[in-house]
NUNUZA-757008 format. One record per residue (C-alpha): residue in one letter; z, x, y. Coordinates in steps of 0.05 Angstrom, whole numbers, plus 32768, in hexadecimal, padded with zeros to 4 digits. Layout:
BEGIN
<nutor resn="A" z="Z" x="X" y="Y"/>
...
//
This chain:
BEGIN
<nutor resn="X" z="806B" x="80F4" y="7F2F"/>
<nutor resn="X" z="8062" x="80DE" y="7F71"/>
<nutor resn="X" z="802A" x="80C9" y="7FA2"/>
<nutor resn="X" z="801C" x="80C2" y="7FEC"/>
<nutor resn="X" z="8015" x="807C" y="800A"/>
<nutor resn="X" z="7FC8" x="8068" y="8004"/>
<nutor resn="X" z="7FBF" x="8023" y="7FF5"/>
<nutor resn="X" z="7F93" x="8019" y="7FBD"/>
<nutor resn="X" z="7F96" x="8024" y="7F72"/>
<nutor resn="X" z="7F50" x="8047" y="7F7C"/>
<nutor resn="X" z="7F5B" x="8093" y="7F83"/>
<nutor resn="X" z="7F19" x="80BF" y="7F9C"/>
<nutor resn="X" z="7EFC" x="80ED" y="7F73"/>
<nutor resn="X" z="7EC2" x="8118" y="7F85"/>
<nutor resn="X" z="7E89" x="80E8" y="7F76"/>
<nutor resn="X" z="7EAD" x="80A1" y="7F81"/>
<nutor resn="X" z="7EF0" x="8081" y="7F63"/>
<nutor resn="X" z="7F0E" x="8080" y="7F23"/>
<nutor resn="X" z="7F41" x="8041" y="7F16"/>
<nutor resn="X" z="7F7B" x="8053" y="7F06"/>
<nutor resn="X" z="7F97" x="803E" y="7EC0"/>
<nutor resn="X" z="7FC8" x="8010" y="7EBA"/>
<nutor resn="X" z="8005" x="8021" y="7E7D"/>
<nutor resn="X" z="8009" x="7FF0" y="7E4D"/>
<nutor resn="X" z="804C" x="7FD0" y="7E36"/>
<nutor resn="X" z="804A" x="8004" y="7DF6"/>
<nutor resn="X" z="804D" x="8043" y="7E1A"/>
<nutor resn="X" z="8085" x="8026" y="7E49"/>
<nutor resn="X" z="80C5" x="804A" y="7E3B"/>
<nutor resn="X" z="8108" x="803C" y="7E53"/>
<nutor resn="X" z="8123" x="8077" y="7E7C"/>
<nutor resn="X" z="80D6" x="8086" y="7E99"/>
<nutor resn="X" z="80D3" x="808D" y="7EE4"/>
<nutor resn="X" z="80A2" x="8069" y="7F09"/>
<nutor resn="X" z="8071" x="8089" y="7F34"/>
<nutor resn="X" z="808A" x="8095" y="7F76"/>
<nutor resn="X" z="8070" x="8077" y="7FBC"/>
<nutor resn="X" z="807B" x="80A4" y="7FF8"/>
<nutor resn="X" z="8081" x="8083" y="803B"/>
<nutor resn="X" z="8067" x="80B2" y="807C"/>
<nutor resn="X" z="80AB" x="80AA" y="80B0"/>
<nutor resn="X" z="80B2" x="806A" y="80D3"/>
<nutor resn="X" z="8098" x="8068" y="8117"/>
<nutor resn="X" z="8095" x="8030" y="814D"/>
<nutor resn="X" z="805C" x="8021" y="813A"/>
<nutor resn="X" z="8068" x="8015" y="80F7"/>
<nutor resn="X" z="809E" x="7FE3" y="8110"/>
<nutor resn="X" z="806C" x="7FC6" y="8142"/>
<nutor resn="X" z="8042" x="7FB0" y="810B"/>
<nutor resn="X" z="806A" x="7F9A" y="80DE"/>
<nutor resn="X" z="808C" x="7F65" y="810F"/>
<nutor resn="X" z="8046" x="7F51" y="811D"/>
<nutor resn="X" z="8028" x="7F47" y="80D7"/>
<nutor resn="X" z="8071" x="7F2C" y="80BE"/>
<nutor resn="X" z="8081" x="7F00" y="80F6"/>
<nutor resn="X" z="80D0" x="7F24" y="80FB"/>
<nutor resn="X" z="80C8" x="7F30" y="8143"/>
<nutor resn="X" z="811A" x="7F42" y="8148"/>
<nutor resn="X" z="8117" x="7F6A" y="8183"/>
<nutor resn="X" z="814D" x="7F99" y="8168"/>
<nutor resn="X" z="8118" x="7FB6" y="813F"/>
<nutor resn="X" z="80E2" x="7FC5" y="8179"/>
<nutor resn="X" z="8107" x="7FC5" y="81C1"/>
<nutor resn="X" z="8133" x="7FFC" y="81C8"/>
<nutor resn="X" z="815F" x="7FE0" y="81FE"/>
<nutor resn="X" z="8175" x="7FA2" y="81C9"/>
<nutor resn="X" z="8184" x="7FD4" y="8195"/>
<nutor resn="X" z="81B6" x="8000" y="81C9"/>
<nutor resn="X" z="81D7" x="7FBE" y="81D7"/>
<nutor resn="X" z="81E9" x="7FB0" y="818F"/>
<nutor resn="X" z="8208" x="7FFD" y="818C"/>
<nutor resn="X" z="81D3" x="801B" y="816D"/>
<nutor resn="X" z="81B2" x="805E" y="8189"/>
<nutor resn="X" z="8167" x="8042" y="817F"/>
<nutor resn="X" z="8146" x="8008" y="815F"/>
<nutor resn="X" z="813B" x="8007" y="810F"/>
<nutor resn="X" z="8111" x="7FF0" y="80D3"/>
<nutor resn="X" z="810C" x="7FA8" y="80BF"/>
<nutor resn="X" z="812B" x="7FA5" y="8075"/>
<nutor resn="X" z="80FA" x="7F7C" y="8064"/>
<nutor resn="X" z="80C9" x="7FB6" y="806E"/>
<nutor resn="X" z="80E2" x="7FE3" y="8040"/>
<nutor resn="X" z="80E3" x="7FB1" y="800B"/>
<nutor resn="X" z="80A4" x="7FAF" y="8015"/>
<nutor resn="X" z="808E" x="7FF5" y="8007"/>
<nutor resn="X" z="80B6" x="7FEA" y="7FCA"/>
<nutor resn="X" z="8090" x="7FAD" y="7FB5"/>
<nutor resn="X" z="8058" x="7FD8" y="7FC1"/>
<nutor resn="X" z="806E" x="8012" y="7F96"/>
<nutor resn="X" z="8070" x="7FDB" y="7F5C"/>
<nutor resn="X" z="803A" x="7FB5" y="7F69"/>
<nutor resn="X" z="8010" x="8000" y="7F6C"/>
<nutor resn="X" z="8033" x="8013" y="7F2F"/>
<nutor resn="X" z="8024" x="7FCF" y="7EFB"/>
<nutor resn="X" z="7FFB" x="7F8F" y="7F18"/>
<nutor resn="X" z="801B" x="7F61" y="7F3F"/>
<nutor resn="X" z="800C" x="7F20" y="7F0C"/>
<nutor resn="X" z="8042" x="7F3F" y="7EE3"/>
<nutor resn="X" z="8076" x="7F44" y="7F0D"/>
<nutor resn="X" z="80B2" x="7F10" y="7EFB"/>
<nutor resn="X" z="80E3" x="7F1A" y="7F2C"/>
<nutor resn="X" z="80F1" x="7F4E" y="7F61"/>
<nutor resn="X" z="8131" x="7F5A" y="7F83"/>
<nutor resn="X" z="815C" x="7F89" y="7FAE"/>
<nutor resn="X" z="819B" x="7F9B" y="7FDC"/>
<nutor resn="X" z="8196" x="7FB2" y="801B"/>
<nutor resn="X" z="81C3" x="7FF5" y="8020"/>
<nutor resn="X" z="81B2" x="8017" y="805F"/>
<nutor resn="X" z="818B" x="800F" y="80A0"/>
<nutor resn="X" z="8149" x="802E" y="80A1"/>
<nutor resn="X" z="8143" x="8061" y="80E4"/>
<nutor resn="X" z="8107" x="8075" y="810B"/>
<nutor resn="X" z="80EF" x="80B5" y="80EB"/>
<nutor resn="X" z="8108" x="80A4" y="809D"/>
<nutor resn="X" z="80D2" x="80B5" y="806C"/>
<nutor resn="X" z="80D9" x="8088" y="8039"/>
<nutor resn="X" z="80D3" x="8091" y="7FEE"/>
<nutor resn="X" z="80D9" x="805E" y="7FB9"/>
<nutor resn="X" z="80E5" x="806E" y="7F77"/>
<nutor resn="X" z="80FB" x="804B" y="7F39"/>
<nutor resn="X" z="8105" x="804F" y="7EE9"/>
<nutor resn="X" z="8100" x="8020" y="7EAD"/>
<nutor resn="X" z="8143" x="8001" y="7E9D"/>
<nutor resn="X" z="8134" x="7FD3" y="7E6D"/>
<nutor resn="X" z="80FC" x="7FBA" y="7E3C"/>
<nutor resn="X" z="8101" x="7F74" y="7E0F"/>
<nutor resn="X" z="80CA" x="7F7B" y="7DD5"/>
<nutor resn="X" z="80CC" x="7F33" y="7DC9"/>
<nutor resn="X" z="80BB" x="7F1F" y="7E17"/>
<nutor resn="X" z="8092" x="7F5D" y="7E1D"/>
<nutor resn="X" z="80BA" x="7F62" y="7E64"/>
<nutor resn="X" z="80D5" x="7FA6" y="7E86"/>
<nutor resn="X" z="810A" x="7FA9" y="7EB8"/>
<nutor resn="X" z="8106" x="7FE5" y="7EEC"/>
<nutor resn="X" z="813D" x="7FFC" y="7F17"/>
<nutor resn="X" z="811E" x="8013" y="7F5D"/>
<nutor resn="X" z="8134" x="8026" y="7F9C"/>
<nutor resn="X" z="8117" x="8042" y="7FD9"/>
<nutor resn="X" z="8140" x="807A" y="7FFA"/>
<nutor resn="X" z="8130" x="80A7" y="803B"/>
<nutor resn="X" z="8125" x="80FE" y="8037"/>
<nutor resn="X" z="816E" x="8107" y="8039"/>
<nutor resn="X" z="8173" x="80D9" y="7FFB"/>
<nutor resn="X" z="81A0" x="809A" y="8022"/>
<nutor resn="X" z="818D" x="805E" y="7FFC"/>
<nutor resn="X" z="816F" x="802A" y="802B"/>
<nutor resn="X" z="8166" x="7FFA" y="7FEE"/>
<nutor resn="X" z="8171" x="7FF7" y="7FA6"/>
<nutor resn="X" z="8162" x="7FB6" y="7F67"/>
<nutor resn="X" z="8134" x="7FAA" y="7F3D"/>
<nutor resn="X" z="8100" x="7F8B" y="7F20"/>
<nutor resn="X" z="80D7" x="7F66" y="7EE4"/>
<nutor resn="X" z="8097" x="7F69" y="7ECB"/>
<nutor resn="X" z="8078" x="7F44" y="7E8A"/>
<nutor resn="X" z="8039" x="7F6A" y="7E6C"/>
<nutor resn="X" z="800D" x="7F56" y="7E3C"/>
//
């Protein structure tokens, strides 16, 4: 179960949209993955604009020369963009007003080129709070973890 990075919870059919169901806490099972998000590869200009709409100008993530001089070969991901995508792939999944708490670890740097996919299962699920907690983590083509935690959601 996977899909390709789109942005809305609207998917086209041939005459319009169709909204796409959301599961309810009942048919939530612990062990079930959650759908996947699939990232195109990072480019430069992926980079470019996210230091622009995040404010994280750090020029080791957009000036080449600044990334050579701290030993890398070229300049990288902000972290804080591929938690994103992950926030994204939960938020897309279940809606954001039920999210509790969201939290990761940053495992490995994110190069120019990675195609991203994040992925996650259900962990946990308390009855009594009507809460799930999901693993997730979003890992590159060759499957090197960039970031892995989890999260909460309450659904009523």
């Amino acid at each position: 179960m996977s899909r390709t990075c789109t942005g809305s919870l609207l998917s086209e059919i041939s005459w319009g949209f169709q909204i796409m169901s959301l599961p309810s806490f009942e048919s939530l099972i612990v062990g079930d993955p959650i759908p996947e998000l699939e990232i195109a590869p990072i480019s430069r200009t992926t980079l470019a604009l996210f230091a622009g709409a995040s404010g994280d100008h750090n020029p080791i993530h957009i000036d080449i020369d600044v990334a050579k001089n701290a030993g890398m070969d070229d300049v990288f991901a902000h972290g804080m963009l591929v938690m994103a995508y992950l926030g994204r792939s939960l938020t897309d999944w279940l809606p954001q007003s039920s999210l509790r708490s969201y939290g990761v670890r940053f495992t490995s740097i994110t190069k120019l080129g990675d195609a991203i996919t994040c992925s996650g299962k259900i962990v946990e699920k308390d009855e009594t709070r009507k809460r799930i907690r999901v693993e997730v983590q979003a890992a590159d083509e060759d499957g090197d973890v960039k970031l892995a935690g989890d999260a909460v959601f309450e659904i009523h």
